[in-house]
C-alpha positions, 0 to 999 in steps of 0.5 A: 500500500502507498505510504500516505500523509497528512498534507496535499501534495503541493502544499500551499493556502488553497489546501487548507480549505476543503476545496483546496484539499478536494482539488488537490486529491482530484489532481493526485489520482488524476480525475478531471472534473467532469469525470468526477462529477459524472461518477457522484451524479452532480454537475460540473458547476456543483463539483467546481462550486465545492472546489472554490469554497463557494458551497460544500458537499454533503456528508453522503456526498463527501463521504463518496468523494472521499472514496473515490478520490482515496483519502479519509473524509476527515482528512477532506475536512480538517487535512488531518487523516489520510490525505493523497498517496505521495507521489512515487513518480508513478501515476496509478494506472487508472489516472493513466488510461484517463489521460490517454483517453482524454489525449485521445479526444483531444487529438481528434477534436484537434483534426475536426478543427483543423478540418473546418478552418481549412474548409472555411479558408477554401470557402473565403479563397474561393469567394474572394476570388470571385469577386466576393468581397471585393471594395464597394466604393 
């Protein structure tokens, strides 16, 4: 089992709020937002409301982040109790396979993109060859 300590990763003052601590263990496994908030059924806004300390979670709800995110429900809390692994330089697989499926999307939004604006650039080549935009004095 991962040696675990009492303090986030990067220790700084957002990590002595439960925002702060629940970002910080978001980030430690790996688990984007959306992904986090579609596993505890909330939305987006909901999750990034709690993780900028404009509300909180509930307990039920803060006892499932706790257990998805790996750390004690005090710890999310207070910071005294199971905080993230430390970092062994090796990211657990399942934090792996995300950032390669999330890679994966973007590289393909990435191809669509560049597929629309070279078609946009054809369509406004074309047309101002056309005499499309020519001046109007």
């Amino acid at each position: 089992m991962a040696l675990r300590h009492n303090s986030a990763l990067i220790p700084d003052a957002s990590d002595d709020t439960l925002g702060g601590r629940l970002s910080a263990a978001r980030d430690a496994v790996g688990i984007d937002l959306n992904t986090l908030a579609n596993r505890l059924g909330v939305k987006d806004e909901t999750l990034h409301a709690w993780e900028s300390d404009r509300s909180e979670p509930r307990p039920s709800r803060l006892v499932n982040l706790a257990g998805i995110l790996g750390v004690s429900p005090m710890w999310l809390m207070t910071g005294n109790g199971e905080g993230p692994a430390e970092s062994d330089g090796q990211l657990p697989v399942e934090a792996m396979r995300h950032q390669l499926l999330r890679l994966n999307e973007l590289h393909q939004e990435t191809g669509r993109l560049m597929t629309v604006l070279s078609r946009q650039i054809e369509r406004f080549e074309t047309e101002r060859g056309n005499g499309a935009f020519s001046s109007r004095a």
